[in-house]
N, C-alpha and C positions, 0 to 999 in steps of 0.2 A: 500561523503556519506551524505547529503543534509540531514536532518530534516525537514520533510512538516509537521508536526504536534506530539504532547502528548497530549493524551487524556486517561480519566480514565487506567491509567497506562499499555498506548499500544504506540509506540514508530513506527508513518509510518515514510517512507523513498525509497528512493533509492539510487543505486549504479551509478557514475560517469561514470564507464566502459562501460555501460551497451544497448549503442546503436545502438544493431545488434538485438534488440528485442521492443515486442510493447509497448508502455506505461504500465505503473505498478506499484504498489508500493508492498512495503516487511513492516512486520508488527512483532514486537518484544516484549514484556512481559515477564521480568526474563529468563528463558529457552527455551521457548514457539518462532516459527520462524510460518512467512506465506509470503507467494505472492498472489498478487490477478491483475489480468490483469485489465486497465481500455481501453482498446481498443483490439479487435474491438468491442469487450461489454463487461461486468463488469462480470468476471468468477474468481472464484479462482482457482488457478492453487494449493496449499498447504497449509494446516493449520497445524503445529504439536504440540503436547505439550499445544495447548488452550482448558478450556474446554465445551461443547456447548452453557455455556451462551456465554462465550466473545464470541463465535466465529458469534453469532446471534451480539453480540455488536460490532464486527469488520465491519460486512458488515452494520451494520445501522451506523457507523464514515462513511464505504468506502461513502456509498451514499448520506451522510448528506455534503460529504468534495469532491466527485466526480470534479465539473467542478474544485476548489480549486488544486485539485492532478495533472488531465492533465494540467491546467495551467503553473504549475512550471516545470512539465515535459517537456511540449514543452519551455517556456522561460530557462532550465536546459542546453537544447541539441541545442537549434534555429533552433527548425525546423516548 
């Protein structure tokens, strides 16, 4: 479960298991869980438990850290 980044107290990452699916990362804060797909374009598939500020501050990390995230995704899985 790889740590790509902390940022104002959000915790992205991904899961090791997780390569029958597309790039992504999962985004964590105390109780608060998310996914947000970075391919085949930047969607969030879940946000629960954040509330609409982080959630405007999630997606402005996702796309301030975008090319950052597929990077390690694809150097993660070698593909």
């Amino acid at each position: 479960m790889p740590t790509l980044l902390l940022s104002h107290g959000f915790r992205f990452f991904f899961y090791s298991n997780e390569t029958d699916e597309p790039p992504h990362v999962h985004v964590t804060k105390g109780d608060a869980v998310g996914k947000i797909w970075l391919e085949p374009q930047l969607q969030i598939m879940y946000l629960r438990g954040f509330t609409k500020n982080e959630e405007k501050r999630i997606l402005q990390i996702v796309e301030a850290n975008f090319q950052h995230f597929k990077e390690k995704w694809y150097e993660h899985f070698a593909k």
